[in-house]
N, C-alpha and C positions, 0 to 999 in steps of 0.2 A: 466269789469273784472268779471268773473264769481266765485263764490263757489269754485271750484276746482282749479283756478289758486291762488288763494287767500289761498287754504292750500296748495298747493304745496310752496311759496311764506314763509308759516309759517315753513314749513318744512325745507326750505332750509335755512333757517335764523337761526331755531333752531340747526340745522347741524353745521352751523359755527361757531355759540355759544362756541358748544360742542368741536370745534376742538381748539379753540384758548385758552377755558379754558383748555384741556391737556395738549397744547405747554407752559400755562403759568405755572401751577399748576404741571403738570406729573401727575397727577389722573386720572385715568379712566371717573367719575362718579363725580359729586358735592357733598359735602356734605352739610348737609343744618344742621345749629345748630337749635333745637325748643326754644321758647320760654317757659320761667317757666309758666303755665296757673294760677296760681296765684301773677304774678307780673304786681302791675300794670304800668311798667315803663320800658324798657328798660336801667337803669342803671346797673353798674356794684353792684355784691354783694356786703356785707359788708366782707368777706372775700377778699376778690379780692382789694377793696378799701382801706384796710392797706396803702400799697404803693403809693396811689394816692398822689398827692402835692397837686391839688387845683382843683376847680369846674370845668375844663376843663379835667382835666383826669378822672375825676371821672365819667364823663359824658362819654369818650371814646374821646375828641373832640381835644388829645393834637395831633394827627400826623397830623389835617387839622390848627391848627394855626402856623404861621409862626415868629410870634415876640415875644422871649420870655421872653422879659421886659416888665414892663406896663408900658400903656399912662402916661403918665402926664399931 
């Protein structure tokens, strides 16, 4: 595989990227949130965190768990 097949290869994969996020989104263009450069955490703020229940929202982590009673 040469240079050249190998970005064309990037190229067309970034293309697809692009067309499946407009189908999914309707945006032209991603938009990319930055991170605060002085936070050292990806948590949510303390503003934002009011609302949280427990150490899985807070974290951002309630829409990946599925059970929403605990272990026993």
């Amino acid at each position: 595989m040469t240079e050249t097949t190998s970005e064309r290869d990037e190229t067309s994969q970034a293309e697809r990227l692009r067309s499946v996020y407009l189908s999914v989104t309707g945006d032209a263009e991603p938009v990319v949130e930055s991170q605060q450069e002085d936070s050292p955490s990806r948590e949510i703020q303390t503003e934002r965190a009011d609302g949280a229940v427990g150490p899985a929202e807070l974290h951002g982590l309630d829409d990946a768990i599925d059970d929403p009673g605990p272990a026993d």
